[in-house]
C-alpha positions in Angstrom: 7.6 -34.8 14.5 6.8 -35.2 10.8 4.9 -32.4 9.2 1.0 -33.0 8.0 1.9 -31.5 4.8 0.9 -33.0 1.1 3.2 -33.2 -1.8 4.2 -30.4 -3.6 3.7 -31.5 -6.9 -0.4 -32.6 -5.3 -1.1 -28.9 -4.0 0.4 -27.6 -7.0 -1.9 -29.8 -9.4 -4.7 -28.8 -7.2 -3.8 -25.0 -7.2 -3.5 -25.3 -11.2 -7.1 -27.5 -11.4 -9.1 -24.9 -9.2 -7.9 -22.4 -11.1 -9.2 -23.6 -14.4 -11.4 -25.3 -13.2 -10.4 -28.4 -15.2 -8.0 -31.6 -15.4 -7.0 -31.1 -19.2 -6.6 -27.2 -18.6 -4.1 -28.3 -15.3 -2.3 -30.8 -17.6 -1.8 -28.5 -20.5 -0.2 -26.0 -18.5 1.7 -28.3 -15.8 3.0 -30.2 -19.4 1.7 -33.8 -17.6 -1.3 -35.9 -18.6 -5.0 -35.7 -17.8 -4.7 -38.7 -15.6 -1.2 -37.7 -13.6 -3.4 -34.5 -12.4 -6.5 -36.5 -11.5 -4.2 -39.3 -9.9 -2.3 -36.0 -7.7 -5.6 -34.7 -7.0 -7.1 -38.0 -5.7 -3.9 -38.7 -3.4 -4.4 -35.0 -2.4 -8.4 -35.7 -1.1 -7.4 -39.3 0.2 -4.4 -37.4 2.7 -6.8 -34.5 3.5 -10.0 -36.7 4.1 -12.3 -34.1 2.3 -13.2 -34.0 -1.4 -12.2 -31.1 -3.4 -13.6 -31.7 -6.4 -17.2 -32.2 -7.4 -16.9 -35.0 -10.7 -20.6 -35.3 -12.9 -20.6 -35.3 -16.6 -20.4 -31.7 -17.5 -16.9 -31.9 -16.0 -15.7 -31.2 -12.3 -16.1 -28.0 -10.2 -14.4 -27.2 -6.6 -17.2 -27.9 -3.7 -17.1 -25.5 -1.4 -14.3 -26.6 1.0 -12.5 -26.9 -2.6 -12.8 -23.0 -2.9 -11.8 -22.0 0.6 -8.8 -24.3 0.0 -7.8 -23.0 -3.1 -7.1 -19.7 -2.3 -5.0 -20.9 0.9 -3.0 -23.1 -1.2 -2.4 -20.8 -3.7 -1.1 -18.0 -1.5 1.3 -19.9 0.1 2.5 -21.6 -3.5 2.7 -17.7 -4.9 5.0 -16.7 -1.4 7.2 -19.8 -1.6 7.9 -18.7 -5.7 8.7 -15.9 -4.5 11.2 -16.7 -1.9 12.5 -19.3 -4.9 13.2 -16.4 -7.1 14.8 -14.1 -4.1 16.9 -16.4 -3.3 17.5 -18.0 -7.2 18.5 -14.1 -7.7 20.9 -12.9 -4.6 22.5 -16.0 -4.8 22.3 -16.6 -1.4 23.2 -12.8 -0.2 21.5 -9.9 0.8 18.0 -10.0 1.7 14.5 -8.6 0.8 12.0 -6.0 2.9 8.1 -6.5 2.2 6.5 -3.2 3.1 3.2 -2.1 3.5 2.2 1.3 2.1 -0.2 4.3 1.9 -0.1 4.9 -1.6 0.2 8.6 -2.2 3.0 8.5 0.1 4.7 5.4 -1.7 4.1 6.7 -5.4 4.9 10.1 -4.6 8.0 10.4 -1.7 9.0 7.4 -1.7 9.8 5.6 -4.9 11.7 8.2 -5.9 14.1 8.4 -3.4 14.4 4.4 -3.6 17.2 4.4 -6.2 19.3 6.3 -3.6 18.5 2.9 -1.0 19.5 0.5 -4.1 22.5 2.1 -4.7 23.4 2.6 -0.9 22.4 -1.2 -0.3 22.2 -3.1 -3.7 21.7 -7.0 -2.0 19.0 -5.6 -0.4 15.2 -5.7 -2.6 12.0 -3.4 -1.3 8.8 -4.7 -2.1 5.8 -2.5 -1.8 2.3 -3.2 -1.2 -0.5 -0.9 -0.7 -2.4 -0.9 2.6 -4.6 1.8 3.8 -5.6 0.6 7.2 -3.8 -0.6 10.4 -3.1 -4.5 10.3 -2.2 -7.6 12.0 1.8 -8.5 11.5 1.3 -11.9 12.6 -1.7 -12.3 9.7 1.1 -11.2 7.3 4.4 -11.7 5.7 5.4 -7.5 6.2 8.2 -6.9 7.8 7.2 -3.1 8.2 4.6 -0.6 7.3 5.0 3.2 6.6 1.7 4.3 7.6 -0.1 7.8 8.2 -2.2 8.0 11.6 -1.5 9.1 15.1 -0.1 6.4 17.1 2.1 3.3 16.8 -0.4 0.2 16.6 0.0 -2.1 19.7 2.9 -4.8 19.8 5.6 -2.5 17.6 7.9 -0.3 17.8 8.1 2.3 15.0 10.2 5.5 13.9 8.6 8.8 13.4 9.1 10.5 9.9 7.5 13.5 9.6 4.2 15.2 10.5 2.2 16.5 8.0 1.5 20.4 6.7 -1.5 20.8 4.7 -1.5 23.4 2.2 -4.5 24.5 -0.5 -3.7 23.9 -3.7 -5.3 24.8 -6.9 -4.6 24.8 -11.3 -3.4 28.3 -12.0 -6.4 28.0 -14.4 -9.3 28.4 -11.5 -6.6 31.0 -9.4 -4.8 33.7 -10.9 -1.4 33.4 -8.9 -0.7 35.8 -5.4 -5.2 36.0 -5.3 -6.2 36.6 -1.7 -9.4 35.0 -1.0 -11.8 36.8 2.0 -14.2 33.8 3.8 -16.5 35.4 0.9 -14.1 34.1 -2.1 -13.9 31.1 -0.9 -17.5 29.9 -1.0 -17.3 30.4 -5.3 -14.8 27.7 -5.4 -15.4 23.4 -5.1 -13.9 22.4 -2.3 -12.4 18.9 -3.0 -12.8 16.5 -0.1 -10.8 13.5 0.7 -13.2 10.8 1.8 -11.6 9.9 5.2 -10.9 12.9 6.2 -14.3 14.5 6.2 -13.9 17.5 8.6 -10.1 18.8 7.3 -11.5 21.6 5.6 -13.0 22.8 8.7 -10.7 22.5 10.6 -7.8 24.2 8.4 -10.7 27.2 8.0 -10.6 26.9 11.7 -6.3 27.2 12.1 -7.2 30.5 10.3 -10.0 31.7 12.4 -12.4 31.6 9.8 -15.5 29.8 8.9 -16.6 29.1 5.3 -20.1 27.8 4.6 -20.3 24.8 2.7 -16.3 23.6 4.1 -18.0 20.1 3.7 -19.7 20.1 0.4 -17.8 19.0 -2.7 -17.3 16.0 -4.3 -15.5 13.3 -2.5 -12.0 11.4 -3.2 -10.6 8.4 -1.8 -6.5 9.5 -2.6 -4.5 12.2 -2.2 -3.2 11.5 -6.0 -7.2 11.3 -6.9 -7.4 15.2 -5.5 -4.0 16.5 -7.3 -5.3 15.3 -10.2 -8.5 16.8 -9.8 -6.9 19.9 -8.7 -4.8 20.1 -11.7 -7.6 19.7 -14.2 -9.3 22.5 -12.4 -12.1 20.9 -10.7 -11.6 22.3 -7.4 -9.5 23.5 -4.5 -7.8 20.6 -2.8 -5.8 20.1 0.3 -3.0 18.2 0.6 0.3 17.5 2.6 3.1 19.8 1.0 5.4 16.5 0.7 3.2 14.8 -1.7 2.8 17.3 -4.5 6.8 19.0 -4.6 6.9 18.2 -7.9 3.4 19.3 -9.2 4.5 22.8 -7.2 7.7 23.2 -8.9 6.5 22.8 -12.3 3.7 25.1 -11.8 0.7 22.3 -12.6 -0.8 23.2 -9.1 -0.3 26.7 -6.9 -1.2 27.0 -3.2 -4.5 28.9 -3.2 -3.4 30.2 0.0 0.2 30.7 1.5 -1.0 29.0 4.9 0.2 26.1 5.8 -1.4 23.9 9.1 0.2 20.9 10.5 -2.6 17.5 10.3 -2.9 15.7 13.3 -1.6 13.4 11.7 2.2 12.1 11.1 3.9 9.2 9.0 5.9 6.3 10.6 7.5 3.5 10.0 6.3 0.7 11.9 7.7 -2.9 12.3 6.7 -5.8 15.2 8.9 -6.3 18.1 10.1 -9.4 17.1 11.7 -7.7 13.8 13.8 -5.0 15.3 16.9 -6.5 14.8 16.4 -7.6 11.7 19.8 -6.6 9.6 17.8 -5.3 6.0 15.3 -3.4 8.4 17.8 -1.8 10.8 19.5 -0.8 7.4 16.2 0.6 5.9 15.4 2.3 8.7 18.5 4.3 9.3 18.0 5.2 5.6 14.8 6.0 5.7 14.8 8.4 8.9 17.7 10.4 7.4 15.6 11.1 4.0 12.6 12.5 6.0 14.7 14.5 8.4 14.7 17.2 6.1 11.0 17.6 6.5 11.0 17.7 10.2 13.7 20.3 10.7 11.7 23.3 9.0 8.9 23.3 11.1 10.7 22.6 14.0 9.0 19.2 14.6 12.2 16.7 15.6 
């Protein structure tokens, strides 16, 4: 059965038009005339049955179905360049992985260890994109997520990582080095506070049997990079998974407060739908991916 799709060269004169928001702006940059892009844009309304354009003498503006359609169609035009240049640049070979992200996680774990996946499997590309909440695959072009919670979302399948070991970190600035701090010390220091995790002071005062007034009060970040930063420029006390902040450790920008450590409820996976399991690049990435966090999983003793 044929396909109710228009032209090409119609959705991409429409795409180019809404975005401007004018014909001579579409032309200009399409390198056509004014009348080939009102001519596509006309053939465009006439297959679709709706108009898309409002036309009075100031110039033309997109009516409302206009805008809705606009951003569809220029999704889809931005996925199908992008398959054109995947496939313009393997030549045919290898493959590509779009992954969804927490960001810390990505900036900080991941991307550096990526070069050792390129090298290991050069046909194949990793995209990243930041997500901070669970999603629909279907809704999406990911072919996987790495994603920080407690569960594997419903319909996937998934690979555990690691768990996570929260430690209290601090600028050597605010904390002389080796300092024990009595339930006492700790209520003269800001206590930085990541914004969805509102009760994880508490609760790491509580893996310590100790209460600290005031475990809530401080101000409020959104990232784990937003509190190492903080912490570094001596704003605070912040706590944060050990894995994220190696490097700020070892050159001595940040020092643990406190040599306790207490594992989050919390643990990263990779995740992936059912239907992608056998995917080749995935089963690849995955197998990669699993032996890099081992490390972290052996210490603690949480295989």
């Amino acid at each position: 059965m044929r396909r109710k799709i228009p032209s090409t060269a119609a959705l991409s004169a429409f795409e180019t038009a809404a975005r401007h928001q004018s014909f001579t702006k579409a032309a200009d940059e399409l390198a056509v005339t004014q009348s080939a892009i009102c001519r596509q844009i006309g053939s465009l309304e006439e297959f679709l049955g709706v108009k898309l354009f409002r036309r009075d003498r100031r110039g033309v503006g997109l009516t409302e179905a206009g805008v809705i359609y606009s951003r569809k169609v220029a999704s889809r035009l931005d996925e199908v360049e992008r398959d054109t240049l995947e496939l313009m640049a393997k030549g045919g070979h290898g493959g590509s992985l779009e992954l969804a992200v927490v960001p810390t996680f990505a900036t900080k774990w991941l991307l550096p260890r990526i070069p050792c996946f390129n090298e290991a499997y050069p046909d194949i590309t990793v995209n990243l994109t930041v997500r901070t909440r669970p999603f629909l695959f279907d809704d999406t072009e990911f072919d996987a997520a790495i994603h920080a919670g407690t569960a594997i979302w419903p319909g996937t399948e998934g690979t555990f990582l690691m768990r996570e070991s929260l430690i209290a970190v601090c600028s050597p600035k605010l904390i002389a080095p080796r300092t024990r701090l009595t339930a006492t010390d700790w209520r003269r220091y800001p206590l930085l506070q990541q914004s969805t995790r509102p009760y994880a002071w508490r609760d790491w005062f509580a893996s310590r049997n100790m209460q600290v007034e005031g475990d809530m009060s401080g101000p409020r970040l959104e990232l784990f990079s937003m509190l190492a930063e903080a912490a570094i420029h001596g704003m605070g006390i912040a706590l944060i998974p050990r894995l994220l902040i190696e490097d700020e450790l070892q050159r001595g920008a940040l020092i643990q407060a406190a040599s306790h450590e207490y594992p989050g409820n919390r643990s990263y996976y990779l995740i992936y739908p059912e239907r992608k399991a056998d995917n080749a690049a995935l089963k690849m990435f995955r197998a990669w991916i699993d032996a890099q966090a081992q490390q972290y999983r052996k210490p603690m003793g949480l295989e």
